[in-house]
MIVEXTI-836657 format. One record per atom (N, C-alpha, C): x, y, z. Coordinates in pm, whole numbers, plus 50000, padded with zeros to 5 digits. Example, Ala and Ser with C-alpha at 12.3 -4.5 7.8 and 13.67 -1.06 7.14 Angstrom:
! MIVEXTI-836657
513194943150780 512304955050780 513204967050780 512854977550708 513674989450714 512905000350787 
END
This chain:
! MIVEXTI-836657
478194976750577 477764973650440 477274959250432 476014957650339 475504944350377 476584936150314 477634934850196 478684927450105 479964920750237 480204933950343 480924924050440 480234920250575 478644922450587 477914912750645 477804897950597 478334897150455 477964886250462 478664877150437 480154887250442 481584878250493 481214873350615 481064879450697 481034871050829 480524865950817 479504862350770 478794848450721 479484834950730 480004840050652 480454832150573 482034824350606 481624832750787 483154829050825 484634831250800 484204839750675 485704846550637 486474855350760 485934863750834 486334866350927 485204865051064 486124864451139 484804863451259 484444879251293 483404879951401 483164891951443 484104897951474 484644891851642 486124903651692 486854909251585 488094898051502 488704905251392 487984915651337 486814912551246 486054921951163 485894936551252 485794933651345 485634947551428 487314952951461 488094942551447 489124955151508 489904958151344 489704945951260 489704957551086 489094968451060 487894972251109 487444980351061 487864997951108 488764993751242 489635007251282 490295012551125 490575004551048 491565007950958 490815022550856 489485021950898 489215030650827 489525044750879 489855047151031 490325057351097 491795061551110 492555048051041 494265050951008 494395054350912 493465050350805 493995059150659 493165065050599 492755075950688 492055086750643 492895094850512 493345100450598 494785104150514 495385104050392 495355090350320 495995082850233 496225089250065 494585090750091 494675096649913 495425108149886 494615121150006 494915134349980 496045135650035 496655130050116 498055132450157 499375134249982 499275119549979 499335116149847 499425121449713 498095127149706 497825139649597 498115148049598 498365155749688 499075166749745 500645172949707 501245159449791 502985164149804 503255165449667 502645155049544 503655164649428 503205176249390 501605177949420 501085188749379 502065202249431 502395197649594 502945213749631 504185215049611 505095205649598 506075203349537 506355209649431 505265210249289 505545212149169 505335226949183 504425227949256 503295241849249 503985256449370 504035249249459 504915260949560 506425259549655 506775247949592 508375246149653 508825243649536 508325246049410 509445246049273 510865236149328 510525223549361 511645215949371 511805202949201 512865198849208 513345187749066 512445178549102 512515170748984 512395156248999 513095148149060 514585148349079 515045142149210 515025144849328 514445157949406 513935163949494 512805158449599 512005158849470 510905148149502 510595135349519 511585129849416 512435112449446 512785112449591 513265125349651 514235116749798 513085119949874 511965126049896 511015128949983 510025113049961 509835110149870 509225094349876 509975084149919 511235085549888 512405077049919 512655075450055 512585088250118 513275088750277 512035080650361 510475088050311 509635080150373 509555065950376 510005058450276 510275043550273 511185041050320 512225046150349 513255041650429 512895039950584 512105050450605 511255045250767 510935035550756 509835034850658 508965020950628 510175008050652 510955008450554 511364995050533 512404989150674 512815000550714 514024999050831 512714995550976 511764997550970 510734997451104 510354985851073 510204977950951 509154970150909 510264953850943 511274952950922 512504945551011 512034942051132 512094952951229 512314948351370 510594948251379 509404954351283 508324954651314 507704936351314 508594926251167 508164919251150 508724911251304 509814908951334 510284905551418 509664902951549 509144917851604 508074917251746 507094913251699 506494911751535 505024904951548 504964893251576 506194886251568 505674873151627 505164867051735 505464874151818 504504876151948 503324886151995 502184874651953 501084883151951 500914895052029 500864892652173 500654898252285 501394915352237 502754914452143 503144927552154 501874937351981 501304930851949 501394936551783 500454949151816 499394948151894 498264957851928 499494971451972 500194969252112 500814981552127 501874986352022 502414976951922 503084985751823 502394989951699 500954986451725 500004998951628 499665012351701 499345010751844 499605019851884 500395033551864 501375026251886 502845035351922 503055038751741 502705032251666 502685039251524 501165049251511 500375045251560 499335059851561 499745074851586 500375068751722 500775081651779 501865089751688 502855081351629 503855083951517 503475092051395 501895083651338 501425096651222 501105105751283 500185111751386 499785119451409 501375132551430 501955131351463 503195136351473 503915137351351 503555129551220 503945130651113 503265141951075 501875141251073 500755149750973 501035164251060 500935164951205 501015177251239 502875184651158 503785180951117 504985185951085 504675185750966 504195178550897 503475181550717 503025187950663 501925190450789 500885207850785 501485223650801 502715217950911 503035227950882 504755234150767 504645220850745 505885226950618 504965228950477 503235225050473 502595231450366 502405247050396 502195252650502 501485262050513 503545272850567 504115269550552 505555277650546 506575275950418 505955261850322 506875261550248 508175252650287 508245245550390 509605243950437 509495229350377 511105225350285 511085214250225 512075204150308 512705208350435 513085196050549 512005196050603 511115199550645 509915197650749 509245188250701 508835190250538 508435179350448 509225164850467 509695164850450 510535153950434 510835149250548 511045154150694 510925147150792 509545140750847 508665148750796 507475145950829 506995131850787 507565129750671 507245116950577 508355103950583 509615114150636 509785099350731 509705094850815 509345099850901 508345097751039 507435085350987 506445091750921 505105083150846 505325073350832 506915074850704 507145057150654 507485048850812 508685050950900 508255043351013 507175040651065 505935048451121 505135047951231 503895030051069 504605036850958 503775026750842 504385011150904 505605008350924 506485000650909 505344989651066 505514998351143 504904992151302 503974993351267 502904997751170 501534994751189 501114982151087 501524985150974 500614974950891 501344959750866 502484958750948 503454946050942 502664939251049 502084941551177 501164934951292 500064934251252 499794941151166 498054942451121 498324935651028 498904929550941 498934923350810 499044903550867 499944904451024 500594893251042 499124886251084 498504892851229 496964890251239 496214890651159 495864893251048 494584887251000 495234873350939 496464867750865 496514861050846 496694850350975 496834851451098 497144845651171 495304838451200 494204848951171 493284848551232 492284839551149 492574840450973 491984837050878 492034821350839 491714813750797 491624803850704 492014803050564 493024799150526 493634794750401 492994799250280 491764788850261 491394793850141 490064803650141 490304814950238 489374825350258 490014833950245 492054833150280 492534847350322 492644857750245 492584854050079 492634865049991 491334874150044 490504866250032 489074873550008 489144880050175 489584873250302 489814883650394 490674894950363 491844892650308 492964908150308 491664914150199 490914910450104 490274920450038 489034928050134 488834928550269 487864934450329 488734942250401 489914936950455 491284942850488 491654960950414 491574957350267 491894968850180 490704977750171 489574970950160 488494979650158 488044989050264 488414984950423 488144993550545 489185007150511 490544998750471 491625011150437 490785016650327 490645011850222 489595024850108 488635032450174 487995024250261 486945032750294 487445048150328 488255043650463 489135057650521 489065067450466 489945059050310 490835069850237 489945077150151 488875072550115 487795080250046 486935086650151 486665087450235 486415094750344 487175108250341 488135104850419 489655114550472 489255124750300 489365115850198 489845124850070 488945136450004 487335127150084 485885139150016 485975148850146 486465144450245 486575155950374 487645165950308 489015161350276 490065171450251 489745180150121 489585176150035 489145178649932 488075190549869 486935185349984 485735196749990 486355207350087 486995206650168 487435218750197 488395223750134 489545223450075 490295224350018 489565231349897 488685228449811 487875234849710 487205245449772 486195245449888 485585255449940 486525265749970 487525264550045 489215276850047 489175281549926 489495271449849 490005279649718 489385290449653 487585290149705 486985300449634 486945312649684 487995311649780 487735325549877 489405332049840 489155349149882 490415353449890 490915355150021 492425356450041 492825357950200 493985370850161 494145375350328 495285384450305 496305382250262 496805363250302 498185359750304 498115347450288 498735344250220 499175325850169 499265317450267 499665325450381 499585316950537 498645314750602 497505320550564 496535319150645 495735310050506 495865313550435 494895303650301 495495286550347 496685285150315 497305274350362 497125265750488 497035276350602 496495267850731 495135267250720 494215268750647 492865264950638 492645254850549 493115256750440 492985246650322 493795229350333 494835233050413 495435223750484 494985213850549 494085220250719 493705216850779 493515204250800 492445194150723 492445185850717 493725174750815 494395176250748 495575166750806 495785165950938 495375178951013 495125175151194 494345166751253 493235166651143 492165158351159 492335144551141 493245139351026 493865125450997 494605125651094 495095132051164 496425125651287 495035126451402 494585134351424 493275129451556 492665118851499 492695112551436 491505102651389 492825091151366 494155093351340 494915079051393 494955082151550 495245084351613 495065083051736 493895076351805 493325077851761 491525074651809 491455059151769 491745057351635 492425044251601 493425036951616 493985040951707 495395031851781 495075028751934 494165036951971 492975033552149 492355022152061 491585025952010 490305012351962 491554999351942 492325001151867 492824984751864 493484981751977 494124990452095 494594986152231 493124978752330 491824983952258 490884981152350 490464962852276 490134957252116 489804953652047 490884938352034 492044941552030 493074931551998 493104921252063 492884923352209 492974909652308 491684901152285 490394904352238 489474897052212 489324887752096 490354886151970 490434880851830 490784870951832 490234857051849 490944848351813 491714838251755 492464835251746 493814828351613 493824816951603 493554811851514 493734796851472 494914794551485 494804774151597 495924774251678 497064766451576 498014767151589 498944756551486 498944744251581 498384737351470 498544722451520 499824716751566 500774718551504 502574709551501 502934716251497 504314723051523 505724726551449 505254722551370 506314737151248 506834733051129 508134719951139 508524713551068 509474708351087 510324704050976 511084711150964 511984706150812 513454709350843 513964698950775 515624695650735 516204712550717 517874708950766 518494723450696 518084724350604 518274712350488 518344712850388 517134716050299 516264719350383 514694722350341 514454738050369 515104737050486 515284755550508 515684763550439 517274757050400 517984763550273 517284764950184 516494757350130 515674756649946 514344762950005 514014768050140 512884772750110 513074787950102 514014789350205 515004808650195 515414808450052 516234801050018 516454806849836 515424806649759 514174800649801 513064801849675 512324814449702 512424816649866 511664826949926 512194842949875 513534840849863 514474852149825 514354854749669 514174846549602 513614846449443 512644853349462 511184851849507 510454858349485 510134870849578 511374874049670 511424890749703 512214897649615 512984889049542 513404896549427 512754905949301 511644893849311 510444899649168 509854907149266 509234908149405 508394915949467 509364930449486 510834929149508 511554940649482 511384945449355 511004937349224 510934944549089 509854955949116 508664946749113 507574951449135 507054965149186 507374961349275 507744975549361 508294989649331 508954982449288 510074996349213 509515003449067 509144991149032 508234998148900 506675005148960 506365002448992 505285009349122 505495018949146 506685022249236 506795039249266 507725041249130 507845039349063 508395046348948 507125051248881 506395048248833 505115055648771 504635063048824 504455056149021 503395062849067 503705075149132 505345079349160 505295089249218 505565101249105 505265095348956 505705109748873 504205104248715 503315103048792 502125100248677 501195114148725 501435119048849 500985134848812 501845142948794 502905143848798 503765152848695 504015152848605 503075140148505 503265139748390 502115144848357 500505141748436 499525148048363 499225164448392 499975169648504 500225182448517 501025190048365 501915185048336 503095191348176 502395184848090 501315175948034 500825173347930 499835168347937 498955170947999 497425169747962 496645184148023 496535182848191 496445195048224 496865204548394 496565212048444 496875218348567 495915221948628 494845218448594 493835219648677 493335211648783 493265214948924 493095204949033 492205192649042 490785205348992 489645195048980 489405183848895 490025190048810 489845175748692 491025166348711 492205170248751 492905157548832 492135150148925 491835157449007 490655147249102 489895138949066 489315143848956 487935134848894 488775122748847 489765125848826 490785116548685 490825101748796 490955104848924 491585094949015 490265087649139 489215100049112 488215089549161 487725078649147 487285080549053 486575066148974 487525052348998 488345054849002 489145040249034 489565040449179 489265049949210 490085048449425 488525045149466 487265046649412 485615042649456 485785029149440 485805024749254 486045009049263 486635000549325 487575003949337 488754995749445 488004990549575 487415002749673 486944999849768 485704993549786 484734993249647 483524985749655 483704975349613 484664967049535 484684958349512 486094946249509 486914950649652 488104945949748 487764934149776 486424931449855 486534919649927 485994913049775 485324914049685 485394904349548 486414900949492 487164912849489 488394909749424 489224892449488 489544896349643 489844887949730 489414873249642 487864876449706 486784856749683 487624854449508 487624859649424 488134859149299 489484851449319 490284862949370 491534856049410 491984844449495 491184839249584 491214827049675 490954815449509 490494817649429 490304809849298 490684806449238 491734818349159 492814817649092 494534812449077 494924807848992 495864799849004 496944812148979 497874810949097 498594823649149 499874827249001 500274817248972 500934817948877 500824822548762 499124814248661 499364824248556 498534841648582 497944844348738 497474853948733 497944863948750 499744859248823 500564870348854 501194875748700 501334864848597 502014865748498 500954874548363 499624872448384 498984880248366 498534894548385 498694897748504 498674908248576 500014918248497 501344909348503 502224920548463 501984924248298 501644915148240 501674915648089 500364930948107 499344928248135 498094936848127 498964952448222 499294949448286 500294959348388 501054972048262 501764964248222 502594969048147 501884976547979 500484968047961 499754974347868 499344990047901 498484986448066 498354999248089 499115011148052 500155008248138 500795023448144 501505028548033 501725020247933 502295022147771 500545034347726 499225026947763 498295039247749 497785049747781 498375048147953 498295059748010 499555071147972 500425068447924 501455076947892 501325084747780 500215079947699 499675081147599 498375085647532 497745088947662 496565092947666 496635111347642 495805115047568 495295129547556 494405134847605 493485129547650 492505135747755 492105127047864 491775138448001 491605131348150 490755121948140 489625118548059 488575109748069 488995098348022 490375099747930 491035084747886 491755079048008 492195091648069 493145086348185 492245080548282 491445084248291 490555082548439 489985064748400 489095062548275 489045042948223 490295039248224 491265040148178 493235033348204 493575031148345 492995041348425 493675038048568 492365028048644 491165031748610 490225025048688 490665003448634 491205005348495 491474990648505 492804987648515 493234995848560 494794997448599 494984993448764 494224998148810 493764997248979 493274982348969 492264977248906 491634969948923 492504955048944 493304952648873 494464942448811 495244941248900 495804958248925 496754955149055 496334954249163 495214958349244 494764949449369 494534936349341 493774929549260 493554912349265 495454907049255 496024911949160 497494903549179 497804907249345 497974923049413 498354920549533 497484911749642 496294912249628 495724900049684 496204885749687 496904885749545 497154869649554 499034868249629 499424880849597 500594875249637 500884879449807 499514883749825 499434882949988 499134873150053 498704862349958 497994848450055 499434840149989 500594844749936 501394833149907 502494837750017 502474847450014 503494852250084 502904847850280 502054845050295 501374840750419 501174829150458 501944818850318 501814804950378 503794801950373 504304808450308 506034809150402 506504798950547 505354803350616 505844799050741 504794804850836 504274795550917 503014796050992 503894803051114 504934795151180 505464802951302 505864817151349 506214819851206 507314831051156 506534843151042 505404839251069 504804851251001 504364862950995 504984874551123 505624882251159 506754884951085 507874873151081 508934877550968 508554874950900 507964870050803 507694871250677 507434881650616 505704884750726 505494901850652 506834909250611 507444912250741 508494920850795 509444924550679 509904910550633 510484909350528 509614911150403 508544910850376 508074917450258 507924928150265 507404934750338 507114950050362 508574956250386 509864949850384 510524957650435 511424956550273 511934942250201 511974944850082 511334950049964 510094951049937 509054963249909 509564972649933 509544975950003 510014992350020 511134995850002 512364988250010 513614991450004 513574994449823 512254988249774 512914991949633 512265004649587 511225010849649 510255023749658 511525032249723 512475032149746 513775043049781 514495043449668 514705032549552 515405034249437 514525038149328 513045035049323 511985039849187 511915055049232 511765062349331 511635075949296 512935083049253 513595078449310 515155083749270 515995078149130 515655065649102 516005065948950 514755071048824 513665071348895 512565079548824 512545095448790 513215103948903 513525113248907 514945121048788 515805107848838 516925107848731 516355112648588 515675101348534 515045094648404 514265105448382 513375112548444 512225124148460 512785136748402 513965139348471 515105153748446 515165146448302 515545137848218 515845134348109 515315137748004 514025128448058 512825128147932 511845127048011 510175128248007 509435129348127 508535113048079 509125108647943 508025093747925 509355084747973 510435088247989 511495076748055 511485067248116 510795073248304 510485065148419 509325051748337 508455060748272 507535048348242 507655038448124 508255035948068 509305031147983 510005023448038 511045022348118 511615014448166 510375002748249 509455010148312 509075001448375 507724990448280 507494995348193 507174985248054 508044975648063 509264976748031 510204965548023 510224957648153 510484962548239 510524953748345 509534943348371 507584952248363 506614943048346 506784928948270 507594934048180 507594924048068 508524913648086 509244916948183 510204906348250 509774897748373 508764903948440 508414895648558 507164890448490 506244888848382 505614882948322 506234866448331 507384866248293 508224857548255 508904848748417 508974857048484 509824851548563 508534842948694 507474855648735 506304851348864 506424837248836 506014829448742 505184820848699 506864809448776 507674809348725 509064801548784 509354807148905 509004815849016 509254819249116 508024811449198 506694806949185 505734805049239 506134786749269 505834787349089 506554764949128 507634763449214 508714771449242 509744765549311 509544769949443 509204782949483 508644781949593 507834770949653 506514766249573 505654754349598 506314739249668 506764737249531 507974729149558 508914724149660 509054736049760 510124736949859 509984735049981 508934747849955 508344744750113 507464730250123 507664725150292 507514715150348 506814712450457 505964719950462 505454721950602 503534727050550 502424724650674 501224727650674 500914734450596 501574745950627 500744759950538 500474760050452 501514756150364 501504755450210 501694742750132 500694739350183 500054726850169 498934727550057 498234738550087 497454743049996 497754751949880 498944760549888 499584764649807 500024752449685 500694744449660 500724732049633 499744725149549 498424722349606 497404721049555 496704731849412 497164739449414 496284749149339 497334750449258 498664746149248 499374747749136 499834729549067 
END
């Protein structure tokens, strides 16, 4: 696309990197329709609860977050990060083939192992891939790099989703003898996302050794007593990134089971409902980024939740798909630029150690995506506007808090990186 031709331009990323990002579009093929799917078959042919479905998102993050530990850990040494994307390729593909087939039997452990498989093989892939580009990038470029970052993954996933999708519709218009055979066709797809991570876990074993990393000039070097105040400021704001999170999969794993019981049940027009904003996202990622390298992290995070929290008070509230479909497209929009920004804060932590850092974000993140489907689920059995309700309030609390988690972080740390962090507040 000529928009990240002319990143490289522009030096945001160099060639090598840019080329071994762009595998990402062959790891998350997958992403959308996978996604769209499990509650669909969930609701539709394993008649399971709302807490049912809580522990099948839940268990998969528990891979995630327990891999994403020892994942951040080995990233710190470059030399290993390429083979533990690898060895997580090979992991989905082994996910999606056990997925496919607990769609096409019905089986709700097959499901659920399948997806925690995933959340691990997630944990080793995008904690090394997240640690390198920042390792590879420049400071006040890296937003606008992780935004070309997200867009190779959109690409994928809008790929993977008009592939699954159009077949999946073309099945549907046909009759079969047996639900088993409709199922392993309509399915299909997903063999194809596990051959196509595989294919993308060779390319970055071939790609990785050629990228090269901007060198750290010094040691970091700071006092206990600097360590201490930079872990407790650091731990403040995995706290709000644990909020965050949690209010995240609280909407997101029960906002089609809400427009399934009250708006409508029709596939296609769910689909339509969720395009329009999974297109934007990906055409306009790496802007988002340059935007965000701009913005002053503080009042944009505090912004973000206030507008956050507007949303989904309208999406809960909406009566027809075409309202839903403008609510989420600027619903999407808000929350990639805030995660953009709190990806370039979370990346100046610690230049040595930024391997753990990810590790530790991706791994507290997720630990709280094991409690939003499962207290969402709770709340869901209750009342079905509950889950999203609570998480109004919460928005409305980290409005308040980002903005005092960012200064003291600033504040604390003592070292290169965030040096520039500093500056912009």
């Amino acid at each position: 696309m000529f928009m990240i031709g002319s990143e490289i331009r522009r030096n945001v990323m160099n060639k090598d990197l840019h080329n071994l990002v762009k595998q990402l579009k062959f790891s998350s093929v997958g992403f959308y329709f996978l996604s769209f799917l499990i509650p669909i078959i969930s609701f539709l042919n394993l008649k399971i609860s709302g807490l049912e479905l809580g522990f099948v998102f839940s268990l998969r993050t528990i891979g995630f977050a327990a891999s994403s530990l020892l994942a951040g850990f080995l990233s710190n040494r470059r030399h290993l990060r390429s083979k533990l994307i690898f060895g997580a390729s090979v992991g989905r593909f082994v996910s999606y083939v056990l997925i496919y087939l607990s769609f096409i039997y019905n089986l709700y452990w097959m499901m659920t192992l399948g997806m925690f498989i995933l959340g691990v093989g997630a944990g080793f892939f995008w904690t090394p891939f997240e640690t390198t580009v920042a390792d590879a990038t420049e400071y006040e470029n890296r937003s606008e790099a992780f935004g070309i970052f997200s867009q190779q993954s959109g690409i994928g996933g809008f790929i993977g989703a008009t592939v699954g999708f159009s077949i999946l519709w073309v099945v549907s218009e046909y009759s079969f003898s047996s639900d088993v055979i409709f199922s392993a066709i309509a399915f299909s797809p997903l063999l194809l996302y596990g051959m196509s991570n595989i294919y993308a876990g060779i390319r970055v074993l071939q790609l990785a050794p050629r990228v090269e990393f901007l060198d750290i000039e010094e040691k970091e070097s700071v006092t206990k007593i600097t360590k201490r105040a930079i872990m407790l400021s650091f731990i403040f704001l995995l706290v709000l990134l644990f909020s965050e999170a949690f209010i995240g999969s609280l909407v997101g794993s029960f906002i089609e089971f809400f427009l399934l019981k009250n708006i409508t049940q029709d596939m296609v027009l769910l689909i339509i409902a969720y395009v329009p904003g999974g297109i934007l996202s990906v055409i306009i990622a790496p802007r988002l980024g340059r935007l965000a390298d701009k913005l002053n992290p503080r009042i944009t995070l505090s912004v973000a939740s206030v507008v956050g929290a507007g949303m989904t008070w309208l999406l809960i509230n909406s009566s027809k798909i075409w309202q839903f479909s403008m609510i989420f497209i600027i619903d999407t929009t808000v929350v990639a630029t805030a995660g953009l920004v709190l990806t370039k804060v979370i990346s100046t932590v610690s230049r040595e150690r930024r391997g753990t850092v990810f590790g530790l974000h991706d791994s507290v993140t997720n630990l709280s995506r094991i409690a939003g489907p499962l207290v969402g689920g709770a709340l869901w059995d209750v009342r079905d506007r509950a889950p999203f309700i609570l998480s109004i309030a919460i928005e409305g609390v980290l409005a308040v808090l980002y903005p005092v988690a960012i200064v003291i972080l600033s504040k604390t740390i003592d070292v290169n990186g965030s040096a520039e962090l500093k500056e912009e507040l």
